[in-house]
C-alpha positions in Angstrom: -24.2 78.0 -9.6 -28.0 77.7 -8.6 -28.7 77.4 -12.2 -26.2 75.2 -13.2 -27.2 72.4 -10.5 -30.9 73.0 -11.6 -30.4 72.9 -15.1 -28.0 69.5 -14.4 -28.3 67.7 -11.6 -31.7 68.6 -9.9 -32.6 65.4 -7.7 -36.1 65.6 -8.0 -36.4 65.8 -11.2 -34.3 62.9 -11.8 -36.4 61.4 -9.5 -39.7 61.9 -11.3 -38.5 61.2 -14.4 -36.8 57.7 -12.8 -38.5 55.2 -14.4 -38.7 56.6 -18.1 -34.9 57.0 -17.7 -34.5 53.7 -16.6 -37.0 51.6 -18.7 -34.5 53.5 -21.7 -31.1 51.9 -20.3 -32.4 49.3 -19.7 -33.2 48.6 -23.4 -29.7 50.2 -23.9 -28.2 47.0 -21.7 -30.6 44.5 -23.8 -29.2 46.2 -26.7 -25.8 45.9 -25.4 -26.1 42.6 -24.3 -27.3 41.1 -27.9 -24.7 43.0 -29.7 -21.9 42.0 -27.3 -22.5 37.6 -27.7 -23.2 38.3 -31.7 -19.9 40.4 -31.7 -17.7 37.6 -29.9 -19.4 34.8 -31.9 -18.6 36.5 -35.1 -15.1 37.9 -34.2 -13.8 34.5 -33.3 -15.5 33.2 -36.6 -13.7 36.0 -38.4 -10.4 34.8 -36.5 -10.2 31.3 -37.1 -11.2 31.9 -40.9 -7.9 34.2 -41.2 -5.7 31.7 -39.1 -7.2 28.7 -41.9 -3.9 27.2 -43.5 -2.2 26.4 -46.8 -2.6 28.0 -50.1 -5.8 26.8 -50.8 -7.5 29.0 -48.2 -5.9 32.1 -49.1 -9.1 33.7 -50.9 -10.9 33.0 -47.8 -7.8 35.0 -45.7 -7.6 37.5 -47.9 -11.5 38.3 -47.5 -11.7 38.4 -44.5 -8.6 40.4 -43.9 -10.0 42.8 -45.9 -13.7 42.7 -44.1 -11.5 43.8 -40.8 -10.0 46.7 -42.5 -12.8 48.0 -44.2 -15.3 47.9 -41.1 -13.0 49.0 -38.4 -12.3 51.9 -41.2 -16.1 52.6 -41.6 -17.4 55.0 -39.1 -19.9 52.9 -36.9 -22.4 55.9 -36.8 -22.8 55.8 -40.5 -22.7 52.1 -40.7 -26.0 52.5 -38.3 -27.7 54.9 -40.9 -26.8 52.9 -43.8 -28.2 50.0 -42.7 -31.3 51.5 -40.8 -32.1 53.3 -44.2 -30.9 50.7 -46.7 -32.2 47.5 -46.0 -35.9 48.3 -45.4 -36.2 49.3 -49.4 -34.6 45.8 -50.0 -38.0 44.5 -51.4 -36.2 41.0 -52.4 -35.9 40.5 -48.8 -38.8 39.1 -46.8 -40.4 42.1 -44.7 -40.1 39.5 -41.5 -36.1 40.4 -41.8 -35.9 43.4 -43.5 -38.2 45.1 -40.9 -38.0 42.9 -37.6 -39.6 43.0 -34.3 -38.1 39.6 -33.0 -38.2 39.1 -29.5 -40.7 42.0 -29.2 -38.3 44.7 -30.2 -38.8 47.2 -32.6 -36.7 47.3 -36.2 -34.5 49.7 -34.7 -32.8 47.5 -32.4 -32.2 44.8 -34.6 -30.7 47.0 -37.3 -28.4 49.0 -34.3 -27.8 45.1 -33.8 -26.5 43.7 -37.2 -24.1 47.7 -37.2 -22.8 46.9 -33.6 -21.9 43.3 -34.4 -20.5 43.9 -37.7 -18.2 46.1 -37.0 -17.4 44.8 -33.4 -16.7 42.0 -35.1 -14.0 43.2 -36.5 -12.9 44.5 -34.0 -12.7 41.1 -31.8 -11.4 39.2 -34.4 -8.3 41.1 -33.9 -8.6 40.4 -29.8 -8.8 37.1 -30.6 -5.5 36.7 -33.2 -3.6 38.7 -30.6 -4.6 35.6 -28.4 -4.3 33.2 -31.2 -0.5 34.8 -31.8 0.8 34.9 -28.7 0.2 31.0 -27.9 3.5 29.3 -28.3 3.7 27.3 -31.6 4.8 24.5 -29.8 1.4 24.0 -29.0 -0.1 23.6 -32.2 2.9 20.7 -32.6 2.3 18.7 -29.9 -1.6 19.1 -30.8 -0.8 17.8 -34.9 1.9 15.2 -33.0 -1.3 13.7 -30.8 -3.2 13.4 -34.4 -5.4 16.5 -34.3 -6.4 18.0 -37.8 -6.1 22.0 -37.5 -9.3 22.6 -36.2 -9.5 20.5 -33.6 -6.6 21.3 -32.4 -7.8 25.3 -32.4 -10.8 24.1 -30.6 -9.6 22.3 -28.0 -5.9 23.3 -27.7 -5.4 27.1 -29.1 -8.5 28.8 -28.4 -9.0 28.4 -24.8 -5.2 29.3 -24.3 -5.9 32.4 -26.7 -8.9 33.2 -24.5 -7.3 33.1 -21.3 -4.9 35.3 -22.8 -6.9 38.5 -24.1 -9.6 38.6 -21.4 -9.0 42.0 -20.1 -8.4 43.9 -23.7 -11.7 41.7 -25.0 -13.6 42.9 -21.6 -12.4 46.4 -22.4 -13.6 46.7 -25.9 -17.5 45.2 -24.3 -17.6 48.4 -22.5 -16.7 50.5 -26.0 -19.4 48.7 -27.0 -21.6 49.5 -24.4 -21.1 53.6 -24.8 -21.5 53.1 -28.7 -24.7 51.5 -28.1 -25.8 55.3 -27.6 -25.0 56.1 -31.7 -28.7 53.8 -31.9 -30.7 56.5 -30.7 -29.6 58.4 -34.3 -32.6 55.9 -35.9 -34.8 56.7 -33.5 -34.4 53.8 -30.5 -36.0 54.4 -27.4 -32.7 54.1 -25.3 -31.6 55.8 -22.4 -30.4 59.5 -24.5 -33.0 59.4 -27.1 -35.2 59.2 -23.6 -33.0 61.5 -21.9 -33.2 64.1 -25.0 -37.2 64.0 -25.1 -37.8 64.7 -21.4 -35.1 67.6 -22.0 -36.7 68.5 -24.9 -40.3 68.8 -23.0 -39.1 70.1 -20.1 -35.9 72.3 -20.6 -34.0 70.5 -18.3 -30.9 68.3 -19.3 -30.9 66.4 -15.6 -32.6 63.4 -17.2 -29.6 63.0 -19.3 -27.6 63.7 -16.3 -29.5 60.6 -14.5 -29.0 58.2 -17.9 -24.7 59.3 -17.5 -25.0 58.1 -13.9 -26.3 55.1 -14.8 -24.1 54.3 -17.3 -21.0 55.4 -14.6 -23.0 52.6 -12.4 -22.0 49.7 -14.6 -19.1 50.4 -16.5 -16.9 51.8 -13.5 -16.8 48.6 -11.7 -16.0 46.9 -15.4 -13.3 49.0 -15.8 -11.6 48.5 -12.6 -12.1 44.8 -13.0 -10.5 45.5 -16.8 -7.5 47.2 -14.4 -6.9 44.4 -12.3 -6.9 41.7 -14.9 -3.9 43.9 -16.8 -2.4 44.2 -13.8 -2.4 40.7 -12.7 -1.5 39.5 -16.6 1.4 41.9 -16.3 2.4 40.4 -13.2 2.6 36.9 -14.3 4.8 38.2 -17.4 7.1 40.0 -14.9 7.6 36.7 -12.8 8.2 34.7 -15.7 10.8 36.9 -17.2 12.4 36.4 -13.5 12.6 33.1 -13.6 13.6 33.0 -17.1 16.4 35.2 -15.8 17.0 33.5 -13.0 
């Protein structure tokens, strides 16, 4: 049992090897944090584009139906490779993109960037119809009725509603995003395991990985419970309505 604590769990090591630890999650919650406002940006994109109307947009539906499929098919982990090893040998791009260090950050973390968000994406573009589909068509009428074109009324009438709507299931794929940021440390990102998995390779001792765990327990726990309550009180409302529906 000795062993088991020291080999997991031994406090001072995780103590001295604090900083490096956190200095690596916290690049994993910069990392997060980009990926995460890209993802929601591009998903609702992604969403309205498929909700677009008429026969004339149904090239445009039918891409980017298909862009869902394929990249919520695609494992993300080999998305991550793909890109990491692919687009540097794209010599028609400028090096400046191909190979970026915006912001300070190495390439990297731009390219776990562009994986994350493409196929998060995806994935929030389907949060979003979910929203889009369960506001009540009358709304969209009385939008048109007041003289609204389509997209005004998504903007001002549809999307907040679909919002409201698909808060929790949108909050709960941000933390799935949050644990995959961890498939980065495959191209060799400096985040909290690839940190974690150095120390332990140096030092025989897997507690720093142990430490980078805890830390991600820290901030997703409270998000999840949060993620709970916001179900919970959605369901609630639903139940009251059906009562007084009932009633």
């Amino acid at each position: 049992m000795n062993e088991v604590i020291h080999q997991f769990f031994d406090v001072g090591f995780m103590a001295e090897h604090f900083d490096e630890v956190l200095e690596g999650f916290w690049l994993t919650i910069q990392l997060w944090l980009f990926a995460a406002i890209l993802s929601l940006a591009w998903g609702l994109g992604l969403a309205l584009l498929r909700q677009l109307p008429g026969r004339k947009f149904l090239p445009v539906r039918f891409v980017t139906i298909a862009y869902i499929d394929v990249f919520r098919a695609v494992p993300l982990l080999l998305l991550i490779v793909l890109i990491a090893t692919g687009i540097p040998s794209l010599d028609f791009i400028p090096k400046s993109i191909r190979i970026p260090e915006w912001f300070g950050k190495p390439d990297p973390f731009w390219y776990g960037t562009l994986a994350l968000t493409i196929t998060y994406g995806a994935y929030m573009a389907e949060v979003y119809r979910a929203g889009i589909e369960a506001v009540p068509q009358g709304q969209m009428e009385a939008a048109r009725s007041l003289g609204m074109n389509h997209r005004k009324a998504m903007r001002h009438v549809i999307v907040p509603q679909a919002v409201g709507k698909v808060f929790a299931p949108m909050l709960n794929e941000l933390i799935t995003l949050m644990k995959d940021t961890t498939l980065v440390s495959v191209i060799a990102l400096n985040e909290v395991v690839l940190t974690g998995q150095d120390i332990q390779s140096g030092t025989f001792n897997s507690s720093a990985l142990t430490l980078g765990a805890l830390m991600f327990i820290v901030v997703i726990l409270p998000l999840a419970r949060l993620t709970d309550k916001l179900i919970a009180r959605n369901q609630g409302r639903v139940a009251r309505g059906s009562h007084i529906e009932v009633a």
